[in-house]
C-alpha positions in Angstrom: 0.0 0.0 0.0 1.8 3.1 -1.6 0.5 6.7 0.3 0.6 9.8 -1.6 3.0 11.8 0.8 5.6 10.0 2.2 5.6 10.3 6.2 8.8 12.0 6.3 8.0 15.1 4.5 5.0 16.8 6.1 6.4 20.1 5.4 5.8 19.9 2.3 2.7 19.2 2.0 1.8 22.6 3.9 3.9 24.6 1.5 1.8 23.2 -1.1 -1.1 24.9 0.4 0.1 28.1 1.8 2.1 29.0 -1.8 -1.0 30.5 -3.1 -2.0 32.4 -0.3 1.6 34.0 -0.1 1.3 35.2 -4.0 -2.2 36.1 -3.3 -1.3 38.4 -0.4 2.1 39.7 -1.8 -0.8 41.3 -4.9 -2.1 42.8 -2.3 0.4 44.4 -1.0 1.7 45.5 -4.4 -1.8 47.1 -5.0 -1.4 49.4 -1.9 2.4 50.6 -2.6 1.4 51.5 -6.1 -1.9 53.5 -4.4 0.3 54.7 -2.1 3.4 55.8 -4.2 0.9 57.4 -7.1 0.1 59.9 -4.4 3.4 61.0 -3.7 4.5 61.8 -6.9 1.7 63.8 -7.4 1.9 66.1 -4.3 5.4 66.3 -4.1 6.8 67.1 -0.6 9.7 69.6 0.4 11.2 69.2 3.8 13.3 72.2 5.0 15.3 71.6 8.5 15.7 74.4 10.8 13.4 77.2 9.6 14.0 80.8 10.2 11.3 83.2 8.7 10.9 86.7 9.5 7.1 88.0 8.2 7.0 92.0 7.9 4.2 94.2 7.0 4.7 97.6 5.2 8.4 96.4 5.2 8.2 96.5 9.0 9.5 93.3 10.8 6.3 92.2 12.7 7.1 88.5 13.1 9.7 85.8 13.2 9.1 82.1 12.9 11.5 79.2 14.1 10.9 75.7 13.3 13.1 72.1 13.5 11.3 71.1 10.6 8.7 72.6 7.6 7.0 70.1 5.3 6.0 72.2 2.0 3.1 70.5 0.3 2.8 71.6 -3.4 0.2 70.6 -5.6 -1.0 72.1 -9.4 -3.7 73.7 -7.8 -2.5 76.7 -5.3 -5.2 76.6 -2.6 -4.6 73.0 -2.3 -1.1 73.7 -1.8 0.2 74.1 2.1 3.2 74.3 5.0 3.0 71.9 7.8 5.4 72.4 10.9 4.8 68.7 12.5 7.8 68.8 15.1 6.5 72.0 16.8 6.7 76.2 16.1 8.2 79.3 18.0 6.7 82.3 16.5 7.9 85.8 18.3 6.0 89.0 17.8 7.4 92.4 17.8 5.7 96.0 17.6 7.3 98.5 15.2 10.0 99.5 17.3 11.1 95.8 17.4 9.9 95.2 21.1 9.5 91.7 21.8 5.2 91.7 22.5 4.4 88.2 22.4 5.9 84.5 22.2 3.9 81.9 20.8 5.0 77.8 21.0 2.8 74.9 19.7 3.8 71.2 19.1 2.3 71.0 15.7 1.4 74.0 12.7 0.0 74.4 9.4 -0.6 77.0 7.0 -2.0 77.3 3.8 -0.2 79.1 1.0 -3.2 81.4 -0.1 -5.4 82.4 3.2 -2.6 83.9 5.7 -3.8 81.8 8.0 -1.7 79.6 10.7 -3.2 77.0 12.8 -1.4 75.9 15.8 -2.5 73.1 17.4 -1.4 70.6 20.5 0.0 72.2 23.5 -0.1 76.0 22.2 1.1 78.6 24.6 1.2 82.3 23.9 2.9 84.2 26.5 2.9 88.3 26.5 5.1 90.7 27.7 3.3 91.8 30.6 3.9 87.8 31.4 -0.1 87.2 31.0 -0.3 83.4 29.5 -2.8 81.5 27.3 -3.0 78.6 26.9 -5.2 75.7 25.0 -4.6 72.5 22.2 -5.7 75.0 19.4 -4.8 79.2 18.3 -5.4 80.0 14.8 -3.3 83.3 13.9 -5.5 85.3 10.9 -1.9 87.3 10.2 -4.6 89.9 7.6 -6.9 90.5 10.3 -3.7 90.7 12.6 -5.8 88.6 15.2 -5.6 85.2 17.4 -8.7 83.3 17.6 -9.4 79.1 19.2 -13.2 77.1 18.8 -11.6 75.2 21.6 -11.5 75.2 25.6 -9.0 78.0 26.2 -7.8 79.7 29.0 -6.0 83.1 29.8 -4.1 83.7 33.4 -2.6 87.1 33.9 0.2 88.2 35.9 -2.3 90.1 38.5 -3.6 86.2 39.4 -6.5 86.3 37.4 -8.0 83.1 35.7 -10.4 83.1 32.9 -11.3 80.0 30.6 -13.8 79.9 28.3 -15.4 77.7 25.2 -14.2 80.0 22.3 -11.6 83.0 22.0 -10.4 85.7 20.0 -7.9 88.1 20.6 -5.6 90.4 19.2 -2.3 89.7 18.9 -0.5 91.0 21.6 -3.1 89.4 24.1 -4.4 93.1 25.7 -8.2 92.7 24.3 -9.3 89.0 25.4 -12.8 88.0 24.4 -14.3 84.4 25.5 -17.4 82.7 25.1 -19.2 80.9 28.0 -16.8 82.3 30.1 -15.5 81.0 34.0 -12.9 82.3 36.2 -11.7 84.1 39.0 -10.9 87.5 38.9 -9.1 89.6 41.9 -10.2 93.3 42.8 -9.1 95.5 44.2 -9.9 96.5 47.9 -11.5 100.2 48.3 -13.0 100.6 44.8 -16.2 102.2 44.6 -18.8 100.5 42.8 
């Protein structure tokens, strides 16, 4: 009595069945890098390390911009086109005698080539120089409008102790003229004031 497989070689038997689904799955994965590498070449990516960029206004210096790393996103179509800062920002503002106003940090930024329009997100902090400090995990800067605004939880503590949070919040940029929405905090007065 003759079996089809010899006993010795069980191995091979499960090769047998396991070569098609290797060639099957290797497809696969051939499908998805040539999905994947289709869209690279059409949105190129530039990586600049260690960004300096100083934005000016009426060829005043109003701003200057440090990051480790600047991801420029081009595409055929401008407004598609866009700078991401994934390993963090440090923006400084200066008024026009080139007094440092404001500080600005955030783990994570992106801009898009045609709205003048940065969003920091993660972690931002803005600190004034008065020392008054805001903080939440999202600051869009509208640079035309020359204004901060957040549609998230963000909260503002000034040097004189007080604390105020709030839903939403705009602001210009140099953090004097604070505006939240559904707002909380505590606020110190002064003794002796007449009402």
């Amino acid at each position: 009595m003759q079996r089809p497989f010899p006993q010795k070689k069980p191995a091979l038997k499960w090769l047998m069945l396991l070569l098609p689904v290797f060639f099957w799955s290797c497809e696969n994965d051939l499908k998805k890098v040539r999905q994947i590498s289709s869209k690279e070449v059409n949105n190129p990516v530039e990586t600049t390390i260690g960004v300096d960029v100083i934005y000016s206004d009426s060829a005043k210096v109003k701003a200057r911009m440090t990051a480790p790393v600047m991801l420029n996103h081009t595409s055929a179509k401008a407004e598609k086109s866009y700078y991401e800062m994934p390993k963090g920002v440090h923006i400084d503002f200066y008024d026009p005698k080139l007094k440092l106003t404001s500080t600005v940090t955030a783990e994570y930024a992106i801009t898009k080539n045609l709205n003048k329009i940065i969003e920091l997100h993660r972690n931002v902090v803005v600190v004034n120089d008065k020392g008054d400090t805001f903080k939440s995990e999202e600051l869009i800067w509208d640079q035309a409008g020359k204004r901060f605004y957040s549609n998230q939880f963000s909260t503002l503590k000034t040097m004189d102790g007080n604390v105020i949070s709030g839903s939403t919040f705009r602001c210009n940029e140099d953090l004097t003229e604070p505006e939240f929405n559904q707002a909380t905090g505590i606020v110190n007065v002064k003794e002796g004031l007449n009402p």
